[in-house]
C-alpha positions in Angstrom: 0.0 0.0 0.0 2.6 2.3 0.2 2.5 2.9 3.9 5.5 3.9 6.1 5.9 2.9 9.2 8.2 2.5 12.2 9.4 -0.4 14.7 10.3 0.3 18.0 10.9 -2.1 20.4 10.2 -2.9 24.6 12.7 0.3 25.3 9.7 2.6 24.5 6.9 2.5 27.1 3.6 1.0 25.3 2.0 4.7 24.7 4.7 6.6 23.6 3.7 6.8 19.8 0.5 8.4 20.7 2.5 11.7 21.0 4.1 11.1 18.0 0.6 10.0 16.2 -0.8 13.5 17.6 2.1 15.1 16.2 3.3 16.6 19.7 6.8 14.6 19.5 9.6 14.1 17.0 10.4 10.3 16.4 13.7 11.2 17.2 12.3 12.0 20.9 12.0 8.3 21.4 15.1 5.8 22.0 16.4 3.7 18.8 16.0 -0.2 18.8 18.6 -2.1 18.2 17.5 -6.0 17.3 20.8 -7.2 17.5 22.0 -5.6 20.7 20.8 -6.1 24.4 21.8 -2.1 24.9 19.3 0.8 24.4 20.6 4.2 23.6 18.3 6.2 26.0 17.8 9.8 24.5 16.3 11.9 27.6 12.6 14.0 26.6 12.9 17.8 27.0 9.5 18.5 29.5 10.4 22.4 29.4 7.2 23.4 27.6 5.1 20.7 30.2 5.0 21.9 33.7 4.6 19.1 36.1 1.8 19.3 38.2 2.8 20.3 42.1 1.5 22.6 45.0 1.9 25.9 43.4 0.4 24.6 40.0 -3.0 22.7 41.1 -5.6 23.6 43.2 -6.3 21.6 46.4 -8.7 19.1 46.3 -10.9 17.9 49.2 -10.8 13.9 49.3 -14.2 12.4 49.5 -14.9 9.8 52.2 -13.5 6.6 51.5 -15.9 3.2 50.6 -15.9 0.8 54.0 -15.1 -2.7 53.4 -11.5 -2.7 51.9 -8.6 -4.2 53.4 -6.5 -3.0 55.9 -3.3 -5.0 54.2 -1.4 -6.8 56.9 0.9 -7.9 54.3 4.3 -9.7 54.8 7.6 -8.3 53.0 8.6 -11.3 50.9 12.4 -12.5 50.8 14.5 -15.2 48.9 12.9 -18.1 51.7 9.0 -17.1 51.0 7.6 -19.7 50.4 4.1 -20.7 49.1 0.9 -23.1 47.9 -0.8 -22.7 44.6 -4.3 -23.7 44.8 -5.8 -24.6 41.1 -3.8 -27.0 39.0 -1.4 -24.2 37.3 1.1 -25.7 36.0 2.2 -23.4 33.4 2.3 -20.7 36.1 4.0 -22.7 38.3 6.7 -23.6 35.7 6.7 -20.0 35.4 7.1 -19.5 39.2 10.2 -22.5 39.5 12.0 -20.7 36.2 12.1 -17.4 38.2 13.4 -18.5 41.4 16.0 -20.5 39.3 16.7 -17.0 37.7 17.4 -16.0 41.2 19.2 -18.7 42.1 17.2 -19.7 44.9 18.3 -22.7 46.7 14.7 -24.4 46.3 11.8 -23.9 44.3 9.1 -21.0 45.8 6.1 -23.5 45.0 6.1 -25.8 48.3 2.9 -28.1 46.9 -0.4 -27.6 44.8 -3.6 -27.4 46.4 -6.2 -29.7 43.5 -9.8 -31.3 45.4 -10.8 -33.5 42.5 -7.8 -35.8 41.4 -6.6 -37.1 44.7 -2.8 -36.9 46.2 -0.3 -36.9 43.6 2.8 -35.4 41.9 3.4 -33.6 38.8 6.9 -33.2 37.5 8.3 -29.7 36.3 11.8 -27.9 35.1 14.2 -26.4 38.0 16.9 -25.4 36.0 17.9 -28.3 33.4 17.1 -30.9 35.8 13.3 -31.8 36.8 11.8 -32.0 40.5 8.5 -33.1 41.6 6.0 -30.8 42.8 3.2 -32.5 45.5 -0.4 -32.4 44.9 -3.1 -32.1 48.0 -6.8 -32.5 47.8 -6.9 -30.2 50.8 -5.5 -26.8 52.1 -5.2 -28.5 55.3 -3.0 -31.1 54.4 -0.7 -29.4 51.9 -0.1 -27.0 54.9 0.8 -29.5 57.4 3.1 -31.4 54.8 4.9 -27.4 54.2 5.4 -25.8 57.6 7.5 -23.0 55.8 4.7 -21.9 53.9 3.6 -18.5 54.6 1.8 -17.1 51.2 -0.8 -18.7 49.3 -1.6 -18.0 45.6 -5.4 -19.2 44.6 -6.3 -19.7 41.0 -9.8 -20.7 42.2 -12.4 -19.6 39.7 -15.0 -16.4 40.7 -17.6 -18.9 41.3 -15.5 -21.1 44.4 -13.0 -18.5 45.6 -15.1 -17.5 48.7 -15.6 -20.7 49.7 -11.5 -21.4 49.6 -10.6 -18.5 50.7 -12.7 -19.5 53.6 -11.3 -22.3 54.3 -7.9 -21.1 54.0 -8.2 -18.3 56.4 -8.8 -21.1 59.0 -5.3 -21.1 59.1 -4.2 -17.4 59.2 -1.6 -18.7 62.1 0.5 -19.8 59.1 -0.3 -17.8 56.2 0.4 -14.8 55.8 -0.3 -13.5 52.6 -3.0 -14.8 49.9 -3.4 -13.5 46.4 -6.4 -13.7 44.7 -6.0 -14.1 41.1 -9.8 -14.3 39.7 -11.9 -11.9 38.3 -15.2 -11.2 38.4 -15.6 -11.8 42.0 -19.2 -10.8 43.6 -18.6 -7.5 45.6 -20.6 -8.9 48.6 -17.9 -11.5 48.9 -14.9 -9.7 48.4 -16.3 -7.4 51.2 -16.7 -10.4 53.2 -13.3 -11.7 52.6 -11.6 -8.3 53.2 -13.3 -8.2 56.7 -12.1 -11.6 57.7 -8.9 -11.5 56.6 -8.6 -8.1 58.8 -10.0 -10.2 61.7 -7.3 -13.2 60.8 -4.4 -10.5 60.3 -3.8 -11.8 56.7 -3.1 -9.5 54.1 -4.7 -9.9 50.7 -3.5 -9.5 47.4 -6.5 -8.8 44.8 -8.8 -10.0 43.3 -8.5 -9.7 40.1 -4.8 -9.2 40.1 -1.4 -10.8 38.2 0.3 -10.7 41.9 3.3 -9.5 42.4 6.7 -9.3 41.9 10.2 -9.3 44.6 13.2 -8.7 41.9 15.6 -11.9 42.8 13.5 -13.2 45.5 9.8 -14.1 44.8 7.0 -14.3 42.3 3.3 -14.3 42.4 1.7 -16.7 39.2 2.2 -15.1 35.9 3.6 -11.8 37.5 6.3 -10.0 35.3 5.7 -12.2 32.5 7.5 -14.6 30.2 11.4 -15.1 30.7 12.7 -12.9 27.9 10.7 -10.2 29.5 12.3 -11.1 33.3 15.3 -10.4 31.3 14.6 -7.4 29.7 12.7 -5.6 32.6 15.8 -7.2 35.1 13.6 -8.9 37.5 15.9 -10.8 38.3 17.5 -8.9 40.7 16.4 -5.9 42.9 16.2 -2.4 42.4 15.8 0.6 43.6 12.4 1.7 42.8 8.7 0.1 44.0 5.9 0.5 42.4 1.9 -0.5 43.4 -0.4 -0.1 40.9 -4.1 -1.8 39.9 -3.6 -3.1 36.5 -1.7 -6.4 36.6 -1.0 -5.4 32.3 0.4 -2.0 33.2 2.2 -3.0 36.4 4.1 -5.5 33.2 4.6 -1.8 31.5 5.8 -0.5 34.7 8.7 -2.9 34.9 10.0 -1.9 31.5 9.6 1.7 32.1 11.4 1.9 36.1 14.3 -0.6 34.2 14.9 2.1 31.4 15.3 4.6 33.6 16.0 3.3 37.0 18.3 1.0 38.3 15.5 -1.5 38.4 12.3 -2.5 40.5 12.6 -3.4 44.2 8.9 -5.0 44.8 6.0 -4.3 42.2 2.4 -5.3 43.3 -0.6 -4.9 41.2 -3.9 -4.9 43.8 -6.4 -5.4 41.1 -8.8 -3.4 39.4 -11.9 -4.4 41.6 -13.9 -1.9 43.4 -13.0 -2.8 47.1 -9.3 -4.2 46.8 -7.8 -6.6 50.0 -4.8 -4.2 50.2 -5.0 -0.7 49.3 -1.9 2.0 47.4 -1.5 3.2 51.2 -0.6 -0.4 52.3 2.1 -1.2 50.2 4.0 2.1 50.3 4.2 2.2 53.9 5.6 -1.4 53.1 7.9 0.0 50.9 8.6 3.0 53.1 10.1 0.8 56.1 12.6 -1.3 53.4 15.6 0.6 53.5 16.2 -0.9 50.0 13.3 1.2 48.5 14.3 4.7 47.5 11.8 5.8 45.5 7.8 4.7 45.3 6.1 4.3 42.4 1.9 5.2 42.2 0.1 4.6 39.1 -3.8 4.7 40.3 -6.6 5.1 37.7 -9.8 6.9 37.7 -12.5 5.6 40.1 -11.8 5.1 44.1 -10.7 7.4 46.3 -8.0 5.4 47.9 -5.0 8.1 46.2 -6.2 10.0 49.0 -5.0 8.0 51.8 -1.6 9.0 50.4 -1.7 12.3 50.0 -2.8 12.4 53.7 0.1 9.5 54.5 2.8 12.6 52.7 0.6 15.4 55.1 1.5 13.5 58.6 5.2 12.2 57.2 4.1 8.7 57.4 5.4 8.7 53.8 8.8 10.4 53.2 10.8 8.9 50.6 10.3 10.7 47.1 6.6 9.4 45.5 6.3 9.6 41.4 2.8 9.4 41.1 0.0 8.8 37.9 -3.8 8.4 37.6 -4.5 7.0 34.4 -8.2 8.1 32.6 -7.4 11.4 32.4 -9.4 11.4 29.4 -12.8 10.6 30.8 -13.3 14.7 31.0 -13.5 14.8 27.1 -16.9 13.1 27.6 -19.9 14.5 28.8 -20.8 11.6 30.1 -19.7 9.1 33.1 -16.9 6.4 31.7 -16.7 3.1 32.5 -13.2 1.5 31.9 -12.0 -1.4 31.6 -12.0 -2.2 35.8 -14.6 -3.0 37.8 -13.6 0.1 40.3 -12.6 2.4 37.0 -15.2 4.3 37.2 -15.5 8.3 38.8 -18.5 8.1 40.6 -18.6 11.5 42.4 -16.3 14.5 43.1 -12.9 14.3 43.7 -13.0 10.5 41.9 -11.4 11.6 38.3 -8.3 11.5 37.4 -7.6 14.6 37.0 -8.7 15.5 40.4 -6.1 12.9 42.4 -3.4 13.7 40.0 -3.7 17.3 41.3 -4.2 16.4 45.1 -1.7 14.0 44.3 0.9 17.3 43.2 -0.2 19.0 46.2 0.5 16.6 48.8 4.2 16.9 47.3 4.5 13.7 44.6 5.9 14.3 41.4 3.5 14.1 39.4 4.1 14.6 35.4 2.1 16.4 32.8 1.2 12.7 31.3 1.3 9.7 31.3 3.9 9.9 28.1 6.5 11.9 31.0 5.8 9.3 33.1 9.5 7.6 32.7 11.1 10.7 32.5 9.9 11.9 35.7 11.6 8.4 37.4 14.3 9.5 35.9 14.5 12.9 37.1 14.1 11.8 40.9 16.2 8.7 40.6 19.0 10.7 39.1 18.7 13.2 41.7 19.1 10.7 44.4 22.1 9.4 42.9 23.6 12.7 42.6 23.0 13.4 46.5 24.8 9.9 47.4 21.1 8.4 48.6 21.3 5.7 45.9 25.1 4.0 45.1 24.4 1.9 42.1 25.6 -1.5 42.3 27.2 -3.3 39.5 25.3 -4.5 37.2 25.0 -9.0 38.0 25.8 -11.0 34.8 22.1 -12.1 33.0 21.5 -15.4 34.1 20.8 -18.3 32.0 17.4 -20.4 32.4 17.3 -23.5 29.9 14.6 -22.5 27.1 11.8 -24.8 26.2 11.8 -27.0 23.9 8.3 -25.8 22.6 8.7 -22.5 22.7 12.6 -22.1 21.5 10.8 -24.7 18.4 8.5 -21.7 18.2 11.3 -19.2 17.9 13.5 -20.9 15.1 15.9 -21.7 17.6 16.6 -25.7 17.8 15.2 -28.1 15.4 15.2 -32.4 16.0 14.1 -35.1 14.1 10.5 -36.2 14.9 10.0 -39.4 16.8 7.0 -40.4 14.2 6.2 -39.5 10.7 2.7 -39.5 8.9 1.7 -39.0 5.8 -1.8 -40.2 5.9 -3.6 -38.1 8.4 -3.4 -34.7 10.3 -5.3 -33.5 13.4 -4.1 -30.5 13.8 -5.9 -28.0 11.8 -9.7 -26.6 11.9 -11.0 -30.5 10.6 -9.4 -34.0 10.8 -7.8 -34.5 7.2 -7.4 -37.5 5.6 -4.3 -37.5 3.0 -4.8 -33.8 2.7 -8.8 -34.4 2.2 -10.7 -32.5 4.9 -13.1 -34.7 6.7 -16.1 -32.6 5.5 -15.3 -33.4 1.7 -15.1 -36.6 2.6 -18.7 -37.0 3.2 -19.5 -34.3 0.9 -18.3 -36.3 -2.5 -19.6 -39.7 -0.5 -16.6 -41.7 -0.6 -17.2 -44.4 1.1 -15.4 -46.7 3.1 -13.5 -47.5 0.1 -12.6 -44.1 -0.5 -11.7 -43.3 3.5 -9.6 -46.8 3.2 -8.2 -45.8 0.1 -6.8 -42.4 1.1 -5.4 -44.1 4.7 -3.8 -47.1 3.5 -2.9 -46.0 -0.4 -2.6 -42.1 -0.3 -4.4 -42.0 -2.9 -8.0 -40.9 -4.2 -8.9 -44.0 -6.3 -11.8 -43.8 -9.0 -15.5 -44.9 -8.2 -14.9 -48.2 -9.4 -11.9 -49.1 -7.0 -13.1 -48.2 -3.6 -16.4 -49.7 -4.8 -14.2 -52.8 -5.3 -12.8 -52.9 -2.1 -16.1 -53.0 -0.2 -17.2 -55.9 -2.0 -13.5 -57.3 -0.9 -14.8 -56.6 2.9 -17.9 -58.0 2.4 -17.2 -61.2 1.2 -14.5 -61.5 3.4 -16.2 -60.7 6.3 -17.3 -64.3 7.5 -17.0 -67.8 6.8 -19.2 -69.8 9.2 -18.6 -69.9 13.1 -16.2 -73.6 12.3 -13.1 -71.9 11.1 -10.2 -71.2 13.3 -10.7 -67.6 13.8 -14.6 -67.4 14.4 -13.7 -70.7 16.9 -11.4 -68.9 19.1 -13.3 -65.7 18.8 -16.3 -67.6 20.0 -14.4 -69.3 22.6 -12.9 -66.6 24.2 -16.4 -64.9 24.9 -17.4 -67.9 26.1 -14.6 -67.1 28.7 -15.8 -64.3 29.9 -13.2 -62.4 27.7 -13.6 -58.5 26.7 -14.7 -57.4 22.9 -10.9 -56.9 22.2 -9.2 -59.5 23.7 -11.9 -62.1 22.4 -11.1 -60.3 18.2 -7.3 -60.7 19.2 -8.0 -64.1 19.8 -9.7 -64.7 16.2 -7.2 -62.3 14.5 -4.1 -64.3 16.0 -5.0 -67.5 14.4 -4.6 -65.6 10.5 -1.4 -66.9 9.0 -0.1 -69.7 5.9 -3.0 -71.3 6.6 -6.1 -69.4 7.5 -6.2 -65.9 5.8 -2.8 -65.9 4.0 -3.8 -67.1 1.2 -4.1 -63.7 -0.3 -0.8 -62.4 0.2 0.7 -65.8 -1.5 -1.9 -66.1 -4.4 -1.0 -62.4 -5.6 2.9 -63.0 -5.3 2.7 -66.2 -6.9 0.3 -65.5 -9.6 1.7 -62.1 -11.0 5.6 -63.3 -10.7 4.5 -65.7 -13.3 2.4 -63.4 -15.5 5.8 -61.0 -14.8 8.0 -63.9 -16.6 6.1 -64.0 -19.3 4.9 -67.7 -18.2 1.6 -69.2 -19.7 -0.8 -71.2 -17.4 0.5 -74.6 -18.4 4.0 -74.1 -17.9 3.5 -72.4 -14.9 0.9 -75.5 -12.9 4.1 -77.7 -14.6 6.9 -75.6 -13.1 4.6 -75.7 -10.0 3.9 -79.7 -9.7 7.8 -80.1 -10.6 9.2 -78.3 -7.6 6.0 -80.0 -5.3 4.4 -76.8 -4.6 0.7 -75.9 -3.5 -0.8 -73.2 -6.1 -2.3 -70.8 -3.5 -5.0 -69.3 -4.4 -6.7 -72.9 -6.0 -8.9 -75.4 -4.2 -12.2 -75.6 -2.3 -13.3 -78.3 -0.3 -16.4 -78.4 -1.5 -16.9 -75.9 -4.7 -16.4 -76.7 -8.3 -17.2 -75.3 -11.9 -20.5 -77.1 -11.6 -21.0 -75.6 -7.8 -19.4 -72.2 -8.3 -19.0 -70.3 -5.3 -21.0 -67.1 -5.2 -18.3 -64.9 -4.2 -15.9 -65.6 -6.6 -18.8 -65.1 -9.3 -19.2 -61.8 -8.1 -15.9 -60.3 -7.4 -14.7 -62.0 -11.0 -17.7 -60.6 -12.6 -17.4 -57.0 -11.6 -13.7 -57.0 -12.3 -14.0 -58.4 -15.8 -16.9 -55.5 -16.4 -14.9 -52.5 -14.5 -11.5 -52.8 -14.7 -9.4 -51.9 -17.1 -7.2 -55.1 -17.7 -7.4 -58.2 -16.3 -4.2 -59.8 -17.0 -3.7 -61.8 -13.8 -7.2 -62.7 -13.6 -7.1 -64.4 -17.2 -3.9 -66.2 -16.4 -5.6 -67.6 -13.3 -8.9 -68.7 -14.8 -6.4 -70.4 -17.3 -4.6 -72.1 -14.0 -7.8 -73.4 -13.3 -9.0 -74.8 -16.7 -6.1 -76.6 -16.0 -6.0 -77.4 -12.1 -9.8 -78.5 -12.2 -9.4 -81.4 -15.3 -7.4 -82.9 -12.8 -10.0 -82.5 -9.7 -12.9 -81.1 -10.3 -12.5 -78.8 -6.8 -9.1 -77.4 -7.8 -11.1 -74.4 -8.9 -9.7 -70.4 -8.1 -11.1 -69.9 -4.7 -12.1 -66.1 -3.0 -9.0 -66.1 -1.7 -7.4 -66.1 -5.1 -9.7 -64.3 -7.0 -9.5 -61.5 -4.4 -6.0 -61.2 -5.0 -5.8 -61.7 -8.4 -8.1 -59.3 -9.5 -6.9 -56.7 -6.6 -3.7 -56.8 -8.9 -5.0 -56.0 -11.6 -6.7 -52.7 -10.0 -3.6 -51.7 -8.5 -1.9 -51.7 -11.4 -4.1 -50.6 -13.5 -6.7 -48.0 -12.1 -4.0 -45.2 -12.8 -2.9 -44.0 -8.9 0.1 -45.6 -9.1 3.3 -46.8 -10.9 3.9 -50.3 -11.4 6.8 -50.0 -9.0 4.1 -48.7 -6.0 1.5 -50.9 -6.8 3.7 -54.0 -6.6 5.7 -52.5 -3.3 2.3 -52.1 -1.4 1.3 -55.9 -2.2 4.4 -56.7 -1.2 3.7 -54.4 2.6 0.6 -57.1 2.9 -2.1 -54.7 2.2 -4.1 -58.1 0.8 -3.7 -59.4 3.7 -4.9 -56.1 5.6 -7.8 -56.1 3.2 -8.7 -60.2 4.6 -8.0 -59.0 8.5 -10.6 -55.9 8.4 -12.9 -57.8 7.0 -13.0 -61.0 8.8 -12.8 -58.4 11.9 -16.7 -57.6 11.1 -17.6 -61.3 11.2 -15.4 -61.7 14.5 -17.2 -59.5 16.3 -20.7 -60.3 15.2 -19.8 -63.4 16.8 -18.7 -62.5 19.7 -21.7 -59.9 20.3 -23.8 -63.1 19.1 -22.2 -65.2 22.0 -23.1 -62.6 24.5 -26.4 -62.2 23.2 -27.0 -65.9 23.7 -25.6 -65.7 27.3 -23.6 -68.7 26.3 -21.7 -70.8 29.3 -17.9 -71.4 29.3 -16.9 -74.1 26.4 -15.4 -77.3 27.2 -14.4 -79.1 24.2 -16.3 -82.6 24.4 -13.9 -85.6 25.4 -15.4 -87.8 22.7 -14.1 -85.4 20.2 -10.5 -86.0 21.4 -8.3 -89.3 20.5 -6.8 -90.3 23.9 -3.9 -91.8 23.6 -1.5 -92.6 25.9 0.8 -95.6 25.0 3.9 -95.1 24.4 4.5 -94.2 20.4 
C-alpha cells in the first residue's frame, strides 16, 4: 500500500507513539531499537514546555470519604525463603514461578505443593533449572499446609464462582499464612467485602482480586507476574532495584517494569492490587511497606480513575508517614473529554462522584508533594529525574550490574522461535489433526462426506494415499464384504467364539480370532498375488507355470475348495470376477488364473480359483491398472501385505458379530467334548 511505518521495540513504554501520532513529538524523541543488541541508547525527553503538576500549580482538592469494606493490608515483605501453595492446578504458572526462582538462584523452588480437590494426592513433574523435581499435589489446604510448615503465602487460581468458599477455608489457618493472592476476576462485591473483613480479623493481608500478583526482583513471584522469561530479562527482575511500584492493572504494572528498568536502576517490589472496586490491600498499604525497606528509595503510584484510595496517600505525605520521594499517575485522564460518566476497563474504574477523576487525584496527588508529570507519556522521564537526583546526593550507590543469568529454554517455545530443530520421533503422511478438521491424506473430513466416498474411499486415502476412481473403492467393499465371514467352524470365528465364552472383553476375544490368520487361515491372499503375478511378470503361460509348479512339489495358492467346483461355483468368486471383468481396465492376472484353473480342475474337479485367489488376483489387476500408481508402488504395497490387511478388516466384522452373538446368547464357558478328542497314551 505504500505505507510507512516505524518499529520500536520494549525500550519505549507501550504509549509513547501516541505523542508522536498527535504530532506533539519528534520520532527522534523516542530511543532507537537495536535487534541485535541487548543495549538501548536512552535519548532523555525535553519536559520544558510541560509543567509538572505540584502545590503551586494545582488547586487543592478535598478527598471524598473513602468506601468501607477494603482491606487493611497486613501484608508480609517477601524474601529469597518465602515460600508458598498454589491452589488450582497451574502448571504453566508454576513452571513459570520454579524458572524465576532458578533465575534468582534460589536454593529451592518458591512452590512448596499444589492445592487440587478433585484428582486425589499426587505429583506432577516440572523444570528447576535443566534438571526436573517433583512438585506435591493435595486434595486439601489443610494437608498441603501440614506437609509445608515453611509456607507462609498462598496463591489461589480458584475460579470467581468457588474463591469464597477457599478462601474461607484457608483463612482457618491465618496462624500460618500470611499472605494470599487472589487471582480471579469477576468476583461478587458482597464476597470480596466479606473476605476483606475476615482477613482483617485473621491479620492476613490480601493480594487482589482480580490481580497478576506481584513481583520481589531476585527473591519471589506471584503466578504469571512480570511475565514470560525474555521479559524477566529485559525488565531485570531478576534482581532488585531501587524503585517500588503499586499499581491496579496487573497489564500496566508489566509496562511499569519496563519503564522503572529504562530509567532506574531496576524494581525493588512491584504489586498490582487489582482493578476491583474494594481491593484486600489498598496504594496506602504497600507504600508504607515500601517506606520501612531501606532498600526502596523511591515509590512508584500509578492509580486510575475511580476510588478514592489516592487520597489515603496524600494524607500519609501530610502526617510524614510517607517520606521517601513518591512519582505518582492516575491514568483516565481522558474521561473529562466526555460529557458523560466512563466506564473503563475495571470494575472500580469508574469516577462516581467529586474528587474520583483522574484529573482531580493527579492534582491532590501534586499538592500533597508527589511528582506528578504532565502525562502519562512523562511518566519515565519523571523516574528519571528523581532517581537521578538521588544518585547525585549519594542516597542511591548503584551497584554493579550482575551477569544475565541463564534459564534452559523450552523446547516448545525455543521450536516456536527458530531456535533448535530435532528429528521427529514419528512421521505420517496419511492423516493430520491438527488444523480446523481431521484430514485424511490432505482431504478434509467434511469433503469426505460431501463427495460420499465411502469406506472405500476413507480406506483408500489411509492405506494407499491416494484418491482412487469410483470403481476401485467400490471394489474394495465388495472385498470386505465377502471377506467378512465364513461360518462360526473356522479357526478364527472358533477362538473368537471361545474366548467370549470365557468371559473375555470385545478386544481381547477379536485378538483371539485375529491371531490364528497366517499360511494357513487368511494368508492365502498375500501368496496367491505373489505367486500368480511373478508368473504373468516372466512372461509364463498357465500350463508351464501349474508344470513348473507340480515339478518343484508346490501348493498353487490361491486354487482349491473343499467343496466348490465349476458345476457348484461359489458365489463370491462369481461376483468379485464378474465385476472386475466389467470394471477394470485389464485383467491380465485374472485371465492367467482362470487359465490355471482350466487346467487345475481337469485334474480334480474342486481345484477351482477360490475367494482367496480371485481376491487377490483381481486386486492386482486394479492396483496396477486403475492409474494411482506406478507399477513400481502398486507392486511395493502388495508386497507391505495390504491383501492381507484387506482379509484381517474384514474378517474383523464377522469376528465381532460373533462374539456380540455369543453374548447375546448368554452362552456358558466351552469345554471341548472328550469324545471329540483321541486319547492316547501308550507309548509311540
Amino acid at each position: 500500500l505504500g505505507l510507512p511505518f516505524k518499529v520500536w521495540g520494549p525500550e519505549t513504554d507501550a504509549v509513547a507513539c501516541v505523542p508522536l501520532a498527535l504530532g506533539l513529538a519528534e520520532e527522534e524523541s523516542l530511543p532507537e531499537y537495536d535487534p541485535d543488541s541487548a543495549a538501548i541508547k536512552t535519548v532523555q525527553k525535553d519536559t520544558a514546555e510541560e509543567p509538572a503538576l505540584n502545590a503551586t500549580t494545582s488547586a487543592q482538592v478535598v478527598a471524598p470519604a473513602a468506601a468501607s469494606g477494603e482491606g487493611s493490608g497486613n501484608l508480609v515483605q517477601f524474601d529469597s525463603s518465602t515460600r508458598c501453595i498454589v491452589y488450582g492446578l497451574q502448571q504453566r504458572a508454576v513452571q513459570g514461578m520454579l524458572d524465576f526462582d532458578f533465575m534468582c538462584k534460589r536454593e529451592k523452588p518458591s512452590v512448596a505443593a499444589m492445592v487440587f480437590p478433585f484428582s486425589g494426592n499426587h505429583y506432577v513433574k516440572f523444570y528447576w533449572g535443566t534438571s526436573e523435581t517433583l512438585i506435591p499435589v493435595y486434595t486439601t489446604i489443610k494437608e498441603a499446609l501440614q506437609k509445608s510448615p515453611d509456607v507462609t503465602v498462598m496463591v489461589n487460581f480458584a475460579s470467581f464462582r468457588s474463591v469464597y468458599d477457599t478462601m474461607t477455608d484457608a483463612l482457618e489457618f491465618a496462624g500460618q499464612l500470611k499472605t494470599i493472592g487472589i487471582i480471579a476476576e469477576g468476583v461478587p462485591e458482597s464476597q470480596t467485602r466479606a473476605i476483606n473483613l475476615l482477613a482483617e480479623e485473621k491479620g492476613v493481608g490480601i493480594i487482589g482480586p482480580a490481580t497478576v500478583g506481584g513481583i520481589k526482583p531476585g527473591c519471589f513471584r506471584i503466578g504469571n507476574t512480570g511475565g514470560m522469561l525474555d521479559n524477566i530479562v529485559s525488565s531485570k527482575l531478576y534482581r532488585p532495584g531501587s524503585v517500588a511500584y503499586v499499581s491496579k492493572s496487573g497489564g500496566m504494572s508489566n509496562e511499569l517494569n519496563n519503564i522503572i528498568c529504562h530509567n532506574s536502576d531496576g524494581v525493588c517490589e512491584g504489586v498490582a492490587i487489582g482493578g476491583d472496586r474494594y481491593p484486600g490491600s489498598r496504594f496506602i498499604d504497600h507504600l508504607l511497606r515500601y517506606q520501612s525497606n531501606p532498600d526502596v528509595k523511591v515509590l512508584v503510584l500509578l492509580g486510575e480513575v475511580g476510588g478514592v484510595d489516592e487520597y489515603d496517600v496524600c494524607d500519609a505525605m501530610a502526617d510524614g508517614r510517607l517520606t521517601k520521594p513518591l512519582v505518582a499517575w492516575c491514568i483516565g485522564t481522558c474521561a473529562g473529554c466526555f460529557s458523560y460518566e466512563v466506564q473503563f476497563g475495571h470494575a472500580g474504574a469508574c469516577a462516581r462522584g467529586k474528587g474520583e477523576t483522574a484529573a482531580d487525584k493527579n492534582a491532590a496527588l501534586a499538592a500533597a508533594g508527589a511528582h506528578v508529570p504532565p502525562s502519562f507519556a512523562s511518566f519515565g522521564t519523571t523516574i528519571h529525574t528523581v532517581y537521578s537526583g538521588l544518585i547525585e546526593s549519594g542516597a542511591i550507590t548503584p551497584a554493579i550490574e550482575p551477569e544475565v543469568p541463564k534459564v534452559p529454554m523450552d523446547y516448545t517455545w525455543a521450536k516456536r522461535l527458530g531456535l533448535v530443530r530435532k528429528p521427529a520421533a514419528f512421521i505420517s503422511t496419511i492423516s493430520d489433526d491438527r488444523g480446523e478438521e481431521l484430514k485424511y491424506a490432505g482431504m478434509p473430513i467434511s469433503e469426505v462426506f460431501s463427495e460420499d466416498i465411502g469406506v472405500g474411499g476413507v480406506l483408500s486415502l489411509l492405506w494407499f494415499r491416494r484418491k482412487l476412481p469410483a470403481y476401485a473403492t467400490k471394489f474394495i467393499e465388495m472385498v470386505l464384504m465377502v471377506t467378512a465371514d465364513h461360518g462360526p467352524a473356522v479357526s478364527g470365528a472358533h477362538n473368537t467364539i471361545v474366548a467370549a465364552r470365557a468371559g473375555k472383553d470385545l478386544v481381547s476375544s477379536l485378538v483371539s480370532g485375529l491371531l490364528t490368520i497366517g499360511p494357513r487361515f487368511g494368508g492365502a491372499l498375500d501368496d496367491a498375488a505373489r505367486m500368480m503375478s511373478g508368473a504373468v511378470d516372466k512372461g509364463m503361460d498357465p500350463l508351464t507355470f501349474t508344470k513348473e509348479m507340480r515339478k518343484e512339489n508346490k501348493l498353487i495358492m490361491g486354487i482349491g475348495h473343499r467343496i466348490k467346483s465349476l458345476d457348484n461355483p461359489d458365489m463370491r468368486v462369481v461376483i468379485i470376477k464378474d465385476f472386475a471383468q466389467k470394471h477394470f481396465p485389464s485383467n491380465a492376472c485374472l485371465d492367467f488364473a482362470l487359465g490355471v484353473e482350466q487346467i487345475t480342475t481337469s485334474k480334480r474337479a474342486n481345484l477351482i480359483l477360490n475367494v482367496d485367489g480371485c481376491i487377490a488376483v483381481c486386486f492386482v489387476d486394479l492396483m496396477r491398472t486403475c492409474g494411482a500408481f506406478t507399477r513400481e508402488e502398486a507392486d511395493e504395497l502388495i508386497e507391505n501385505g495390504c491383501l492381507n490387511g484387506l482379509f484381517v478388516l474384514g474378517r474383523s466384522i464377522g469376528f465381532i458379530g460373533h462374539y456380540l452373538d455369543q453374548k447375546r446368547l448368554k452362552q456358558p464357558l466351552y469345554r471341548h467334548p472328550w469324545d471329540d478328542i483321541s486319547y492316547i497314551t501308550g507309548e509311540m
